[in-house]
Backbone atoms as SQL, in Angstrom:
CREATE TABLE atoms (id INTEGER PRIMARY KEY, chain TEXT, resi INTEGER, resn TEXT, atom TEXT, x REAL, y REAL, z REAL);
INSERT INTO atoms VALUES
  (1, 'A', 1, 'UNK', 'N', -42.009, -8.200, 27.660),
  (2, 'A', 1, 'UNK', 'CA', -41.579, -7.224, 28.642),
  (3, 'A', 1, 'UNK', 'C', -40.869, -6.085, 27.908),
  (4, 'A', 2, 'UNK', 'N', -41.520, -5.002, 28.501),
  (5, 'A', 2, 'UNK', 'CA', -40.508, -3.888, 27.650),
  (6, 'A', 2, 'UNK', 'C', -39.374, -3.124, 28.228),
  (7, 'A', 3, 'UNK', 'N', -38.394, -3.014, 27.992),
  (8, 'A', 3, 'UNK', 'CA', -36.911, -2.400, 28.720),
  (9, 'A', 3, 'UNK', 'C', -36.665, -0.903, 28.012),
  (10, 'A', 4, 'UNK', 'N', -36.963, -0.050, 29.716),
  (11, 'A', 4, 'UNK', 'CA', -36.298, 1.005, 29.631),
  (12, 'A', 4, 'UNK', 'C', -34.853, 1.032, 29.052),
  (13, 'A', 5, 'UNK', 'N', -34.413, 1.875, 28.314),
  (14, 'A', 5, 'UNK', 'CA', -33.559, 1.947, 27.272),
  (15, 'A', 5, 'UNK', 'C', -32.686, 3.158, 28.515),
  (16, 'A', 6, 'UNK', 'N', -31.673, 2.587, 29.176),
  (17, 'A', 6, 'UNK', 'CA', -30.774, 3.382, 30.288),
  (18, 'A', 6, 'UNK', 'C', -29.594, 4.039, 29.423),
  (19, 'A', 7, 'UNK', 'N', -28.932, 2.705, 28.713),
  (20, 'A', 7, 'UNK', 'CA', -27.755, 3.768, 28.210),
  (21, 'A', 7, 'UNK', 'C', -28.168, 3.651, 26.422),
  (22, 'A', 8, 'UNK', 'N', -27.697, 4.615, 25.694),
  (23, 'A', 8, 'UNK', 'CA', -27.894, 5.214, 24.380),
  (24, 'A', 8, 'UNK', 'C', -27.136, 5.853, 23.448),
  (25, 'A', 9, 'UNK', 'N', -27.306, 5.227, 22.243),
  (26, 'A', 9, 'UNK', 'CA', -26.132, 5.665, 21.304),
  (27, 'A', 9, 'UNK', 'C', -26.150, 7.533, 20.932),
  (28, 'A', 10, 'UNK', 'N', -25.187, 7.801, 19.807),
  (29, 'A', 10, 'UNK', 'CA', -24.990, 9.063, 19.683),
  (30, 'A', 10, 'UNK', 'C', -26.431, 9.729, 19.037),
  (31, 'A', 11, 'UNK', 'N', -26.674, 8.962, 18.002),
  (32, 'A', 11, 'UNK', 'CA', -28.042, 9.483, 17.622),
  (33, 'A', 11, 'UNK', 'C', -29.317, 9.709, 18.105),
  (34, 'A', 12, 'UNK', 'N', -29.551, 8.592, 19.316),
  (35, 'A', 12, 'UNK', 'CA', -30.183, 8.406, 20.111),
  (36, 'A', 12, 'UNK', 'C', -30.100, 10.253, 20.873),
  (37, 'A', 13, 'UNK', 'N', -29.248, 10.479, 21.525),
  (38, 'A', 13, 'UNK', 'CA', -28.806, 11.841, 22.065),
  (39, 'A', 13, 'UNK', 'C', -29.174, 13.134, 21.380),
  (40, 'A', 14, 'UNK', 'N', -28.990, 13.005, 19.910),
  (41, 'A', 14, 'UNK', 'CA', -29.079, 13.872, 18.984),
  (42, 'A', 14, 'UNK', 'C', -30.140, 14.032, 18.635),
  (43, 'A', 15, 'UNK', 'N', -31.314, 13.117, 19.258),
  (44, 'A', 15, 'UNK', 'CA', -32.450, 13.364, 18.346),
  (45, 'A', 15, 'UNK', 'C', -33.201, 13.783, 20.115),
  (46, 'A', 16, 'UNK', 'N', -32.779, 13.300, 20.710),
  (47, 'A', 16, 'UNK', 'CA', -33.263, 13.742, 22.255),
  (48, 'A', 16, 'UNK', 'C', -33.074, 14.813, 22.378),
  (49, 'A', 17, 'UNK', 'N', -31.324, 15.707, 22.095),
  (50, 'A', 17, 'UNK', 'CA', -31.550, 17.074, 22.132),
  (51, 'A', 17, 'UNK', 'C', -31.889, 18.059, 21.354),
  (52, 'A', 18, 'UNK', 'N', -32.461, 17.447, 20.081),
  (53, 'A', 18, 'UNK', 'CA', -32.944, 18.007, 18.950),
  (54, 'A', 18, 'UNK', 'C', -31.481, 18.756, 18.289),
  (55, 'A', 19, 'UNK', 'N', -30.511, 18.383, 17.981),
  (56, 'A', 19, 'UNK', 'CA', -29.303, 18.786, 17.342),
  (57, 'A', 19, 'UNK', 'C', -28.409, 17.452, 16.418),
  (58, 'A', 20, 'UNK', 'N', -27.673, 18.120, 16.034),
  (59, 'A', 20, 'UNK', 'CA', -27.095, 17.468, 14.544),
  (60, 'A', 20, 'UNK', 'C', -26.086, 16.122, 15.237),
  (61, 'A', 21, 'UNK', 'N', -26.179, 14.994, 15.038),
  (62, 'A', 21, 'UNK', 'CA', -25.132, 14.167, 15.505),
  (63, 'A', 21, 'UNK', 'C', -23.589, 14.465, 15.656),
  (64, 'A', 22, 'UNK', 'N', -23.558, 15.352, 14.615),
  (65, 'A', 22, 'UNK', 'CA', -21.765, 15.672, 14.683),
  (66, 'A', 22, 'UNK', 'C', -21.677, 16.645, 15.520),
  (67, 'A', 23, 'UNK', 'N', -22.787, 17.223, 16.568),
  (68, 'A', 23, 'UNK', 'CA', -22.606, 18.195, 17.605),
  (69, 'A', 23, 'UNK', 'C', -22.330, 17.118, 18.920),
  (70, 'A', 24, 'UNK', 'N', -23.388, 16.385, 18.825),
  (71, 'A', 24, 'UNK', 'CA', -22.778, 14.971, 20.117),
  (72, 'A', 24, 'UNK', 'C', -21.416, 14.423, 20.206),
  (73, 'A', 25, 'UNK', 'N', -21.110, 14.298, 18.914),
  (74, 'A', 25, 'UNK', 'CA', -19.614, 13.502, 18.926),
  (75, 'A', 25, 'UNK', 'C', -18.968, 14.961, 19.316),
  (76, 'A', 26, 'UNK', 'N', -18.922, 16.262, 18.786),
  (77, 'A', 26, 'UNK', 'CA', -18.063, 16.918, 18.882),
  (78, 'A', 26, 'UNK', 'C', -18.045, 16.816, 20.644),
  (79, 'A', 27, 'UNK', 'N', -19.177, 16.996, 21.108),
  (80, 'A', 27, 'UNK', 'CA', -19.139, 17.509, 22.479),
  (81, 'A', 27, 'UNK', 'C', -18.452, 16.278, 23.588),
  (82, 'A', 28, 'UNK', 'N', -19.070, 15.026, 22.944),
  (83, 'A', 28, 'UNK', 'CA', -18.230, 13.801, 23.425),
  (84, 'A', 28, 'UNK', 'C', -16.758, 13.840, 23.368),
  (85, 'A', 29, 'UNK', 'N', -16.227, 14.080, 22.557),
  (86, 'A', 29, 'UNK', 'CA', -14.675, 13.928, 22.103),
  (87, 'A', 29, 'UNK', 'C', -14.037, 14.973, 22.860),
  (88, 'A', 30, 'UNK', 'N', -14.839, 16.555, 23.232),
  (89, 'A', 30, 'UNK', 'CA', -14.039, 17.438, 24.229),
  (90, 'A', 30, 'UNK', 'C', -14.534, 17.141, 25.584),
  (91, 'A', 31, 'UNK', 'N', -15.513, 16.257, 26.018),
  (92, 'A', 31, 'UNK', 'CA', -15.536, 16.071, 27.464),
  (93, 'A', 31, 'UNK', 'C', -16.763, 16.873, 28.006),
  (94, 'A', 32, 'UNK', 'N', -17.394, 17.531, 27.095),
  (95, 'A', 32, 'UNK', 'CA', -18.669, 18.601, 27.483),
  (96, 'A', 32, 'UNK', 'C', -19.641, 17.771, 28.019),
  (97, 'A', 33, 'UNK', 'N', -19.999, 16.937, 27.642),
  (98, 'A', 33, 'UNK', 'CA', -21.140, 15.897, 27.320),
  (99, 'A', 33, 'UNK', 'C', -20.756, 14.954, 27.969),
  (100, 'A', 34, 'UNK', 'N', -21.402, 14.112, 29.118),
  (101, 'A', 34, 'UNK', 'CA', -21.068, 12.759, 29.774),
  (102, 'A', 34, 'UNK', 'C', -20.687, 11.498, 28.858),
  (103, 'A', 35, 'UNK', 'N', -20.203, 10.921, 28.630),
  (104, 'A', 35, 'UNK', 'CA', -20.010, 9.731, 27.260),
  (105, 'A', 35, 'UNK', 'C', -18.697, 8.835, 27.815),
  (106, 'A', 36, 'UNK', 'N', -19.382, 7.990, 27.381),
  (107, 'A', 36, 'UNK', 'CA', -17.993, 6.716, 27.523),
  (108, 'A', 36, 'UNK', 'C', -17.935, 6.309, 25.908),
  (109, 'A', 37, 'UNK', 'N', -16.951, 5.343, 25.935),
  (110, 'A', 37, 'UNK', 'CA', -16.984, 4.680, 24.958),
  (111, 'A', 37, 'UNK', 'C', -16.858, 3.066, 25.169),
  (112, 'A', 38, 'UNK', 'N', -17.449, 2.420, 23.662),
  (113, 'A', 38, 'UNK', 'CA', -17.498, 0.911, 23.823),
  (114, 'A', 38, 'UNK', 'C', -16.531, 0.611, 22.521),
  (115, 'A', 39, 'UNK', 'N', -15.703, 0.511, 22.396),
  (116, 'A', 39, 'UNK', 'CA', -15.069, 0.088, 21.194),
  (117, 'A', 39, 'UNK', 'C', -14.184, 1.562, 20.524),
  (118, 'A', 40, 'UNK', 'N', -15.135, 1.880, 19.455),
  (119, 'A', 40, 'UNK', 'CA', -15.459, 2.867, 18.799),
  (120, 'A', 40, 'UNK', 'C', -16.290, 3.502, 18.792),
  (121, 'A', 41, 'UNK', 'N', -17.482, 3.067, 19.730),
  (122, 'A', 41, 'UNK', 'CA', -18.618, 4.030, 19.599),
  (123, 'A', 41, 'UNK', 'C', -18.663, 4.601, 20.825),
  (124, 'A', 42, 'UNK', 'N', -19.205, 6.186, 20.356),
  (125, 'A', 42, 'UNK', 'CA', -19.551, 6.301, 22.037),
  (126, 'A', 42, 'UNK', 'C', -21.129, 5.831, 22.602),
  (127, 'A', 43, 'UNK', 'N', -21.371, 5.907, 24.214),
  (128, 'A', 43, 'UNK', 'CA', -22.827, 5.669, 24.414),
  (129, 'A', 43, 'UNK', 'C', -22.966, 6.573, 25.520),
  (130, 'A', 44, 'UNK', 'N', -24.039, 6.817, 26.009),
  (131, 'A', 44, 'UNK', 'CA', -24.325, 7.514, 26.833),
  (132, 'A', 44, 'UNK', 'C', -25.666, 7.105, 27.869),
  (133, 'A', 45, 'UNK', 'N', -25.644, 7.370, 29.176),
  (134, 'A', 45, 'UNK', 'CA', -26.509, 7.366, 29.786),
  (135, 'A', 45, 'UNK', 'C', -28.091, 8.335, 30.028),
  (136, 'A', 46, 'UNK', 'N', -29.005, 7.719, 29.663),
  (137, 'A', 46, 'UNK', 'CA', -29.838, 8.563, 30.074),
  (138, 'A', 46, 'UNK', 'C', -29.758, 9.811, 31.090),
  (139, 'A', 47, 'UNK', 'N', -29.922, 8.980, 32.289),
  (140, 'A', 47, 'UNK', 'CA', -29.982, 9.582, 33.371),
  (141, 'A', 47, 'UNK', 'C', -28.772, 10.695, 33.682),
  (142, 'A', 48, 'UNK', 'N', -27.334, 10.874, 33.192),
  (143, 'A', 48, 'UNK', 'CA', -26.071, 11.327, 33.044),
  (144, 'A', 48, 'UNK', 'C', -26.654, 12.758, 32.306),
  (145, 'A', 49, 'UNK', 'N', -27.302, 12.478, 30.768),
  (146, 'A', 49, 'UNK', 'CA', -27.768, 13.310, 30.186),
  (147, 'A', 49, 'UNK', 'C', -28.668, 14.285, 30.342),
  (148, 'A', 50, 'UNK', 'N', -29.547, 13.957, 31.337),
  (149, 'A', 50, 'UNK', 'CA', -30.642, 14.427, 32.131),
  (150, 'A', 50, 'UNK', 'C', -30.450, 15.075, 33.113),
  (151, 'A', 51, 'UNK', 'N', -29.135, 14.944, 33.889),
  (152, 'A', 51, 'UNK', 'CA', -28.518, 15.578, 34.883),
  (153, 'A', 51, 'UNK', 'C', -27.447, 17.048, 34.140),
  (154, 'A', 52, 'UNK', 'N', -26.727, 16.628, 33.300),
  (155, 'A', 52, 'UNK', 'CA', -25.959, 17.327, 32.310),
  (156, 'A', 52, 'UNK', 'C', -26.996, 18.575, 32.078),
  (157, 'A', 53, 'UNK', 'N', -28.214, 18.652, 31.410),
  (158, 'A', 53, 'UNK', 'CA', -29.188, 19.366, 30.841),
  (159, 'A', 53, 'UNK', 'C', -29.390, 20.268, 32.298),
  (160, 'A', 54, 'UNK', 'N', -30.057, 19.583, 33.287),
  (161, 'A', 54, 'UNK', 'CA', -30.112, 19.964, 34.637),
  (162, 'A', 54, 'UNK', 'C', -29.161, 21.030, 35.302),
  (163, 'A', 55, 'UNK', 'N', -28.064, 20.854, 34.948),
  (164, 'A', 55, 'UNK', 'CA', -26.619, 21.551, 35.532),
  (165, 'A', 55, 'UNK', 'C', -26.403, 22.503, 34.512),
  (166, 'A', 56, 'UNK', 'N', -26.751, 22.268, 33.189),
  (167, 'A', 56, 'UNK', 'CA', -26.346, 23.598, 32.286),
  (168, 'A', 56, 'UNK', 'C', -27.588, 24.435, 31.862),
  (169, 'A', 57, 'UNK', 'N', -28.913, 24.086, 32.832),
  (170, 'A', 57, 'UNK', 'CA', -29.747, 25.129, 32.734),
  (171, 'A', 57, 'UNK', 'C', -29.439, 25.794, 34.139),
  (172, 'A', 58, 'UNK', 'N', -29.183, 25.276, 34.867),
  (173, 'A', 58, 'UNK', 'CA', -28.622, 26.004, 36.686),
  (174, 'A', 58, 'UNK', 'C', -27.529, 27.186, 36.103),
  (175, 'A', 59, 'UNK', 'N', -26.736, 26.565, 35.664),
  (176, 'A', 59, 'UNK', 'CA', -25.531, 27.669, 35.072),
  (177, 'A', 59, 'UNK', 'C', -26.182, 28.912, 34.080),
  (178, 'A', 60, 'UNK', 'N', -26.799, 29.074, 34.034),
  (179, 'A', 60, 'UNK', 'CA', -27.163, 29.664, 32.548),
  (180, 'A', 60, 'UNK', 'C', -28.469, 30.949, 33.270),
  (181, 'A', 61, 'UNK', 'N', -28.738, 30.734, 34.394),
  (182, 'A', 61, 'UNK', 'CA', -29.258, 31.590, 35.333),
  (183, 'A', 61, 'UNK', 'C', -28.945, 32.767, 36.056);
């Protein structure tokens, strides 16, 4: 069985938005970017990210 992959690490993000990992963390750490954290790492939701993208192409109009 294969599992949709819902929530996703930083690199995971970085290579989704085609940008440098230390732009995810930066944007994670000021709150730009939807992100929780598990420990030390952050993760992120697909669907969060997809909405995020959604809302900052609306703005940008």
């Amino acid at each position: 069985m294969k599992l949709d992959k819902k929530v996703i690490n930083i690199k995971q993000v970085a290579e989704y938005l085609g940008v440098h990992v230390s732009t995810v963390y930066k944007y994670a750490q000021q709150g730009t970017i939807p992100a929780f954290k598990i420990g030390s790492d952050w993760r992120f939701t697909k669907k969060h990210i997809d909405k995020w993208i959604d809302e900052s192409m609306s703005k940008g109009k």
